[in-house]
FIKOL-386044 format. One record per residue (C-alpha): x, y, z; residue in one letter. Coordinates in steps of 0.25 Angstrom, whole numbers, plus 5000, padded with zeros to 4 digits. Layout:
+------+------+------+-----+
|    X |    Y |    Z | res |
+------+------+------+-----+
|    X |    Y |    Z |   A |
...
+------+------+------+-----+
***
This chain:
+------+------+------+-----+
|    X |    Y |    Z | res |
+------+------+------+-----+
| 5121 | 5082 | 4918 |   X |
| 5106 | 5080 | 4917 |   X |
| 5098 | 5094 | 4919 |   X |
| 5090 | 5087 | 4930 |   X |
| 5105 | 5086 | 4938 |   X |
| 5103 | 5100 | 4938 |   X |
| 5093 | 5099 | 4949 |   X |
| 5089 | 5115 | 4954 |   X |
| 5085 | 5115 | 4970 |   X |
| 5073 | 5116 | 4969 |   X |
| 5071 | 5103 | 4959 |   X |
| 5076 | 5095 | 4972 |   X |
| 5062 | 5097 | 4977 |   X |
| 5058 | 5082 | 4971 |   X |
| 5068 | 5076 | 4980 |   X |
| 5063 | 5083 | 4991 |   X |
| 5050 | 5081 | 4988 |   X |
| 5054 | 5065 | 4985 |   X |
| 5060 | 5066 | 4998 |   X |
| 5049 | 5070 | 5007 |   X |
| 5040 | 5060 | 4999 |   X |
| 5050 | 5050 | 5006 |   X |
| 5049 | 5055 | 5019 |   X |
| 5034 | 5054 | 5020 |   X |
| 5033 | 5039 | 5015 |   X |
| 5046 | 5036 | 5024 |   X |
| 5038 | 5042 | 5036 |   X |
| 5025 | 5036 | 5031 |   X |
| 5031 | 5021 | 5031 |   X |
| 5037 | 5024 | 5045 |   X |
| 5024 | 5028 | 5049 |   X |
| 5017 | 5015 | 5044 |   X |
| 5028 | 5006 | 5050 |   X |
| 5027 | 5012 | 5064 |   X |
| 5012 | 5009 | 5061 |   X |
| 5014 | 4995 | 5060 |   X |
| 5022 | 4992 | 5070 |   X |
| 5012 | 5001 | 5080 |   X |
| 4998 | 4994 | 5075 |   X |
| 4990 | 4995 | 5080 |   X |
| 4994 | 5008 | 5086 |   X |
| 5001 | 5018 | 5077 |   X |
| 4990 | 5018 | 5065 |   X |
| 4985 | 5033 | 5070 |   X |
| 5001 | 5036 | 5062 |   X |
| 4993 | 5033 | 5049 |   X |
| 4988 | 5048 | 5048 |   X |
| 5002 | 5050 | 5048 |   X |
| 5006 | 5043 | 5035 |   X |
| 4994 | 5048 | 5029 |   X |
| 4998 | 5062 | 5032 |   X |
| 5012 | 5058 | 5025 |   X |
| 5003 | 5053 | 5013 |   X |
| 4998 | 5066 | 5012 |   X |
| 5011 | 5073 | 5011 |   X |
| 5016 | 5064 | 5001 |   X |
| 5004 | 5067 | 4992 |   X |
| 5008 | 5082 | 4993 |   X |
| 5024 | 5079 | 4992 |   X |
| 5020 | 5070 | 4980 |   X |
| 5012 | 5083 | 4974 |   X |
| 5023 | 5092 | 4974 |   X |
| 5031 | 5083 | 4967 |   X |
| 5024 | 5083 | 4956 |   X |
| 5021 | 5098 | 4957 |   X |
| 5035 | 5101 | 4957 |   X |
| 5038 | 5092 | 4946 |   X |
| 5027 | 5100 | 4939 |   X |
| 5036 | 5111 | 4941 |   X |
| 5051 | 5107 | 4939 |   X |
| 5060 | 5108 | 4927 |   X |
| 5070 | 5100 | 4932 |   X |
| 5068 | 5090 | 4942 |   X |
| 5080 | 5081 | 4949 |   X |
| 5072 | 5067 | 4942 |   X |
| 5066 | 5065 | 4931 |   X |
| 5051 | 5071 | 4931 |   X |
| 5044 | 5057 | 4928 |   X |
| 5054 | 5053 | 4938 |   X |
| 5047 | 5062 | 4950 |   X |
| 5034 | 5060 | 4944 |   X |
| 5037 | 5043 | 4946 |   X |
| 5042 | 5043 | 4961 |   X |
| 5032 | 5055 | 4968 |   X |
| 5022 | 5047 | 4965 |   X |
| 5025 | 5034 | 4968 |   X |
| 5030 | 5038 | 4983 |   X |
| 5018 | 5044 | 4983 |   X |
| 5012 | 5031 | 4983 |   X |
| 5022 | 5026 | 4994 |   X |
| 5016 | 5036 | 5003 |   X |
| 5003 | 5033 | 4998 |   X |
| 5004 | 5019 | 5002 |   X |
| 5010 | 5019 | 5015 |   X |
| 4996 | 5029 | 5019 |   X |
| 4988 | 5018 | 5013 |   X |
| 4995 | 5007 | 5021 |   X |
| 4997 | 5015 | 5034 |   X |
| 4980 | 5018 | 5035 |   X |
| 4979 | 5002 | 5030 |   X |
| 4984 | 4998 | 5042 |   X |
| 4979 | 5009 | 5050 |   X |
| 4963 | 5006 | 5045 |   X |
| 4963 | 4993 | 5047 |   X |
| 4966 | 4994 | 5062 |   X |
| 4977 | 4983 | 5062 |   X |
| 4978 | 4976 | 5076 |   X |
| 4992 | 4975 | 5077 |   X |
| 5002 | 4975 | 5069 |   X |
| 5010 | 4962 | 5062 |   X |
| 5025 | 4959 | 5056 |   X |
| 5020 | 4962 | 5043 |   X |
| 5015 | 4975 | 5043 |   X |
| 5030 | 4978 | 5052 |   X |
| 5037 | 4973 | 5041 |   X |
| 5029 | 4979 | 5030 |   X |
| 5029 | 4992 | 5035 |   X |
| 5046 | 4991 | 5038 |   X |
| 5047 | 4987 | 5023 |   X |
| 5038 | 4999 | 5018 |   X |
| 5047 | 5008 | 5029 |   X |
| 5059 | 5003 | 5023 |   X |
| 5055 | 5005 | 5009 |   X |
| 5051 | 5019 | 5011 |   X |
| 5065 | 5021 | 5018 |   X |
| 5073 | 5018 | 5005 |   X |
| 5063 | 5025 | 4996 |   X |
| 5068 | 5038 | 5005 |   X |
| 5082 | 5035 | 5004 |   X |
| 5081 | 5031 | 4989 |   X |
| 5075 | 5045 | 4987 |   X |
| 5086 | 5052 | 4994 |   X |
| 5097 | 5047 | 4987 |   X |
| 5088 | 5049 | 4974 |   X |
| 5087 | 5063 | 4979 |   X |
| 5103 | 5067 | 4976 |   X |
| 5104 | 5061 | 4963 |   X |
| 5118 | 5057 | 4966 |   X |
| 5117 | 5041 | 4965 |   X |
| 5104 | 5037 | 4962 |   X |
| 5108 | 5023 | 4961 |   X |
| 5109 | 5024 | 4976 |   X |
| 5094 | 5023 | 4976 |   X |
| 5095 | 5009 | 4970 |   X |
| 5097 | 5003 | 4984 |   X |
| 5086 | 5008 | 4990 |   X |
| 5075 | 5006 | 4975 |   X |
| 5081 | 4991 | 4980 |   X |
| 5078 | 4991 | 4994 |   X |
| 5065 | 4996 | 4991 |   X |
| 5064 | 4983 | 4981 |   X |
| 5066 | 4973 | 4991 |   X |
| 5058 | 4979 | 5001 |   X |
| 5046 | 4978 | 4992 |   X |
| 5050 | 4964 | 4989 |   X |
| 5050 | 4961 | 5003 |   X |
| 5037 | 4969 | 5005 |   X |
| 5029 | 4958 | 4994 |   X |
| 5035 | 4946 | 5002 |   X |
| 5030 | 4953 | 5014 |   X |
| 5016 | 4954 | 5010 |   X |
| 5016 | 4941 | 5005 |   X |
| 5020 | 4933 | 5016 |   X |
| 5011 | 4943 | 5025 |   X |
| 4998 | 4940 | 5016 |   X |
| 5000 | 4925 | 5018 |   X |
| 5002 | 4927 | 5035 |   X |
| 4990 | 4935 | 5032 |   X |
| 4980 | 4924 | 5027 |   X |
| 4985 | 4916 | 5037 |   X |
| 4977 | 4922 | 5048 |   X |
| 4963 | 4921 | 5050 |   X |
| 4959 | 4936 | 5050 |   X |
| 4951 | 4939 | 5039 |   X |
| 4950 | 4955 | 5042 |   X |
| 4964 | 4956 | 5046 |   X |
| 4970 | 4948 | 5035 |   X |
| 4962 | 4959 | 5024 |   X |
| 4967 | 4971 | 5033 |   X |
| 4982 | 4965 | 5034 |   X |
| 4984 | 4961 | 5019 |   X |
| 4979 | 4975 | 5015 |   X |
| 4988 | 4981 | 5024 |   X |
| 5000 | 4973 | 5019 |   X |
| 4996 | 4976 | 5005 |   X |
| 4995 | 4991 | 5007 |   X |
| 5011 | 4988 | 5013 |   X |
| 5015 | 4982 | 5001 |   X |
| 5010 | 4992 | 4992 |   X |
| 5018 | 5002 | 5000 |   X |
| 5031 | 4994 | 4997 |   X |
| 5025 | 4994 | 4981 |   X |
| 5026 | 5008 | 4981 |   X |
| 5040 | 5009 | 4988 |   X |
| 5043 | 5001 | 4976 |   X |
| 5040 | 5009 | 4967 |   X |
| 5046 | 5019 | 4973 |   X |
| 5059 | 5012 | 4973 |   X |
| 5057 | 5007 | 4957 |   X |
| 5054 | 5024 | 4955 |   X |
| 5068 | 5027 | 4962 |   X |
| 5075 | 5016 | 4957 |   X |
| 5072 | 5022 | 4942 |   X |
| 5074 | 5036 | 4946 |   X |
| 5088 | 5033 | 4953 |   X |
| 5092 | 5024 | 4940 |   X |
| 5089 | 5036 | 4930 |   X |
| 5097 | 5045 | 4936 |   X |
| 5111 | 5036 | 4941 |   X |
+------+------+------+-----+
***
């Protein structure tokens, strides 16, 4: 038995905290996706996923400060020190997004930004299941299905913006077509980060099965 099987109580404060950080980004994406299907009602709800950034920033802090302080810690130290921070910038980037959309006074919403938003929402779902069955210990190769899911969501997140770039010079809005590809862009990079995410969970759970 490895000395960090020997996890004392109060070392399950990462997963906690790991937890929480899911929580936010979870309610965060489901913020965004009611946005985009509301537009252009529903953008007062930004302040609300901005005030979610804000308490990931903290959750992310006492991460690290707990990590400061522990001896023994239920992952590898580099191992907390890789996945704080990187959903951190899930969080992050969902904020970014959301005020994107929200700035730019969008008319009305589209198919696009509906299915962007569902993958991003999707994608932040497994990224919380993946952390709670990370969280045990028990069979992290359970964490493999969702580090996949979260795989081909990003795959199909690139062939989204693709296809929506090209629709998008088709129209003759020049304003418009600037504000909708920056928007669809700031989407993608959301889904950039959940893949990281994904490749940081996906390492973690293959390390310890």
């Amino acid at each position: 038995m490895r000395i960090r099987d020997l996890i004392l109580p109060e070392d399950r404060i990462f997963f906690t905290l790991f937890k929480e950080m899911a929580e936010k980004i979870a309610e965060a994406s489901s913020t965004l996706n009611e946005i985009t299907h509301e537009l252009p009602e529903g953008t007062e709800k930004s302040h609300k996923v901005r005030q979610l950034e804000h308490h990931g920033d903290e959750i992310t802090r006492k991460i690290f400060e707990n990590l400061d302080e522990s001896l023994i810690t239920p992952l590898e130290p580099e191992e907390i020190a890789r996945l704080a921070p990187v959903l951190d910038d899930v969080l992050d980037r969902l904020d970014w997004v959301t005020h994107q959309l929200c700035n730019y006074e969008i008319p009305e919403t589209n198919d696009v930004l509906k299915e962007y938003s569902y993958l991003i929402l999707l994608a932040t779902t497994e990224i919380s299941q993946a952390i709670e069955k990370l969280s045990t210990l028990k069979n992290p190769d359970e964490v493999k299905s969702n580090v996949e899911e979260i795989s081909r969501l990003y795959n199909l997140s690139t062939e989204l913006l693709s296809r929506a770039i090209l629709e998008l010079f088709k129209t003759k809005d020049l304003l418009m077509i600037i504000k909708l590809k920056d928007i669809y862009e700031g989407m993608a990079k959301v889904m950039e980060k959940c893949n990281d995410v994904g490749h940081a969970l996906g390492d973690i759970a293959k390390a310890h099965a």
